[in-house]
LODOFI-378688 format. One record per atom (N, C-alpha, C): residue number from 1; atom name; y, z, x. Coordinates in steps of 0.1 Angstrom, whole numbers, padded with zeros to 4 digits. Example, Ala and Ser with C-alpha at 12.3 -4.5 7.8 and 13.67 -1.06 7.14 Angstrom:
BEGIN
<1 N <-0057 0078 0132>>
<1 CA <-0045 0078 0123>>
<1 C <-0033 0078 0132>>
<2 N <-0022 0071 0128>>
<2 CA <-0011 0071 0137>>
<2 C <0000 0079 0129>>
***
This chain:
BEGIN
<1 N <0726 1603 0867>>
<1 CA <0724 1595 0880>>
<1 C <0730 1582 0879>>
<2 N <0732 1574 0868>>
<2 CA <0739 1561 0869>>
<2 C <0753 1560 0869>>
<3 N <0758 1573 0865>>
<3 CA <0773 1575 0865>>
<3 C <0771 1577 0880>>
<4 N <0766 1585 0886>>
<4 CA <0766 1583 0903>>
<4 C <0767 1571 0907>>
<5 N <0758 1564 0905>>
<5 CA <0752 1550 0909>>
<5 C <0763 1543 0909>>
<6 N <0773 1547 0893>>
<6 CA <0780 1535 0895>>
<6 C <0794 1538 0900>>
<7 N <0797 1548 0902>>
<7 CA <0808 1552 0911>>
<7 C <0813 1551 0927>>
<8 N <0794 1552 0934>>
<8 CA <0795 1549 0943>>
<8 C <0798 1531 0946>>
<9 N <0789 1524 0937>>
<9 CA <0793 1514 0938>>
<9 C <0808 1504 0938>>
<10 N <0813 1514 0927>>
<10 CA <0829 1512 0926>>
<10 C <0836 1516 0940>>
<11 N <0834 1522 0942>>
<11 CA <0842 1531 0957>>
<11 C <0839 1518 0969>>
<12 N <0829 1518 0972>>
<12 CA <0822 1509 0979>>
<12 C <0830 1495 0979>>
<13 N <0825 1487 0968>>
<13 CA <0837 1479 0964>>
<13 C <0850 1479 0967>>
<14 N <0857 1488 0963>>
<14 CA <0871 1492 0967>>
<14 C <0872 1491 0982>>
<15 N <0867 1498 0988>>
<15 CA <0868 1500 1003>>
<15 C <0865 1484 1012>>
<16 N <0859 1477 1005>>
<16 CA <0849 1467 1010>>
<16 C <0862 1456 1008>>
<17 N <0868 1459 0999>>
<17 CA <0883 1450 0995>>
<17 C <0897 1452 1002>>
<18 N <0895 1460 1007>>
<18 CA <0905 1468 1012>>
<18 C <0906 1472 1030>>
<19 N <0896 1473 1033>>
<19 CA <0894 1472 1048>>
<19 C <0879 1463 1053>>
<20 N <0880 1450 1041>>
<20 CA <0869 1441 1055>>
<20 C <0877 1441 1067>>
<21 N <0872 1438 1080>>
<21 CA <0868 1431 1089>>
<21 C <0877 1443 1096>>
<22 N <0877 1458 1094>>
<22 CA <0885 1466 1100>>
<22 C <0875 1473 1112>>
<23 N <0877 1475 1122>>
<23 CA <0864 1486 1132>>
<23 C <0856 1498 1120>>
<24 N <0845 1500 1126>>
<24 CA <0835 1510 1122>>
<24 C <0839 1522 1114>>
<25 N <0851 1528 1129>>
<25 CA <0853 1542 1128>>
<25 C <0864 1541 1107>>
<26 N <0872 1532 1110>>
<26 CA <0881 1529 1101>>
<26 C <0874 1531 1086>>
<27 N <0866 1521 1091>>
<27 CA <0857 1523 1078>>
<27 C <0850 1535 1073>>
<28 N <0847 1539 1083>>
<28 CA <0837 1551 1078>>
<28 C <0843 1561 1074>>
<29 N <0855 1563 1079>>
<29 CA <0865 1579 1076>>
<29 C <0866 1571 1062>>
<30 N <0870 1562 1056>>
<30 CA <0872 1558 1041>>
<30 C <0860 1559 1034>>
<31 N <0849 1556 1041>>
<31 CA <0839 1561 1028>>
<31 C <0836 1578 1027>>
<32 N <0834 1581 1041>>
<32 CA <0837 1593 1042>>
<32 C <0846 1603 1033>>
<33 N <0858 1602 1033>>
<33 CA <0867 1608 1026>>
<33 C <0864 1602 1008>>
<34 N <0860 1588 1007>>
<34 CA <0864 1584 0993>>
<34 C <0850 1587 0983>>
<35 N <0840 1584 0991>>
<35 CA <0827 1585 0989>>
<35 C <0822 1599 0980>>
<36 N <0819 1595 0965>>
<36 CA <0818 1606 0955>>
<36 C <0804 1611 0963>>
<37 N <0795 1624 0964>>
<37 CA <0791 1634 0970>>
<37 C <0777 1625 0960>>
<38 N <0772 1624 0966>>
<38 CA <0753 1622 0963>>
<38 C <0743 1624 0968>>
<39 N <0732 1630 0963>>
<39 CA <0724 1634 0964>>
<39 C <0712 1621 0976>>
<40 N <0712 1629 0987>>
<40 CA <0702 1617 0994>>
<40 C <0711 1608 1002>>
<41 N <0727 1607 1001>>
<41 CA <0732 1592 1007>>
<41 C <0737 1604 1025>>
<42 N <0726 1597 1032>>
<42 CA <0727 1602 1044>>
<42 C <0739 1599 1052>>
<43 N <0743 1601 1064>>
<43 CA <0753 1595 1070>>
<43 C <0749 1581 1077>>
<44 N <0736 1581 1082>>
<44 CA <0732 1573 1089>>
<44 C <0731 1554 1079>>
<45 N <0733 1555 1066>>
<45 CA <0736 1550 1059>>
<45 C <0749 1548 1051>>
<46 N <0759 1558 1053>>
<46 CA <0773 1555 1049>>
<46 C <0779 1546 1063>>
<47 N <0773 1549 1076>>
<47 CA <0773 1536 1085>>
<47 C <0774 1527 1086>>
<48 N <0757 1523 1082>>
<48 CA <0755 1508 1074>>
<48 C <0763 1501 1071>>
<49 N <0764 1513 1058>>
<49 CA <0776 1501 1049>>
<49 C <0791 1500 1053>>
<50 N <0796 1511 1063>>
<50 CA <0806 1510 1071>>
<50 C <0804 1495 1082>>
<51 N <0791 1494 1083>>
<51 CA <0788 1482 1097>>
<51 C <0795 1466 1088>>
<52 N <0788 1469 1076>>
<52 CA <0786 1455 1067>>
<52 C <0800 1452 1064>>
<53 N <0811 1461 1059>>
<53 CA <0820 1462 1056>>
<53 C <0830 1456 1066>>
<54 N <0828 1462 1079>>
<54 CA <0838 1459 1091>>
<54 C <0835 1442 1094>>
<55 N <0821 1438 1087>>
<55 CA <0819 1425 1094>>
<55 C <0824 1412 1084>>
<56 N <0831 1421 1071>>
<56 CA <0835 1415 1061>>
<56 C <0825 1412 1046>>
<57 N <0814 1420 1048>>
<57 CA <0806 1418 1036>>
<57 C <0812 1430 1026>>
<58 N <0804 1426 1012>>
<58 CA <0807 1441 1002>>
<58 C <0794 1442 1002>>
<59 N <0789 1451 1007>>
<59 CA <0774 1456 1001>>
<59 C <0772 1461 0989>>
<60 N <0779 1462 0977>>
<60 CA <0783 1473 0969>>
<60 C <0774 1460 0958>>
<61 N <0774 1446 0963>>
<61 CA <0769 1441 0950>>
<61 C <0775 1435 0941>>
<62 N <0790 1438 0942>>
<62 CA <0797 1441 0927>>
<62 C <0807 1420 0927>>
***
């Protein structure tokens, strides 16, 4: 589970570097497609962090 944990967070990061302050949709197809497969991470929450990202934050933490 923390190799999960920390892959997603890597990805996250990446993305978060790579397309702040881009629209929603933008973001989301990139977590969408980049986003390693985990148990529990809903969509209604790969959103979220698609929201945070477009407004220029990294949620990821890192």
């Amino acid at each position: 589970m923390q190799d999960t944990d920390a892959a997603l967070f890597q990805a996250v990061h990446g993305i978060a570097g790579s397309l702040a302050g881009q629209p929603v949709p933008v973001v989301m197809e990139a977590l969408l497609r980049q986003l390693p497969k985990a148990p529990g991470l809903e969509v209604s929450e790969i959103r979220r962090i698609a929201e945070e990202i477009s407004v220029g934050r990294d949620p990821s933490g890192l």
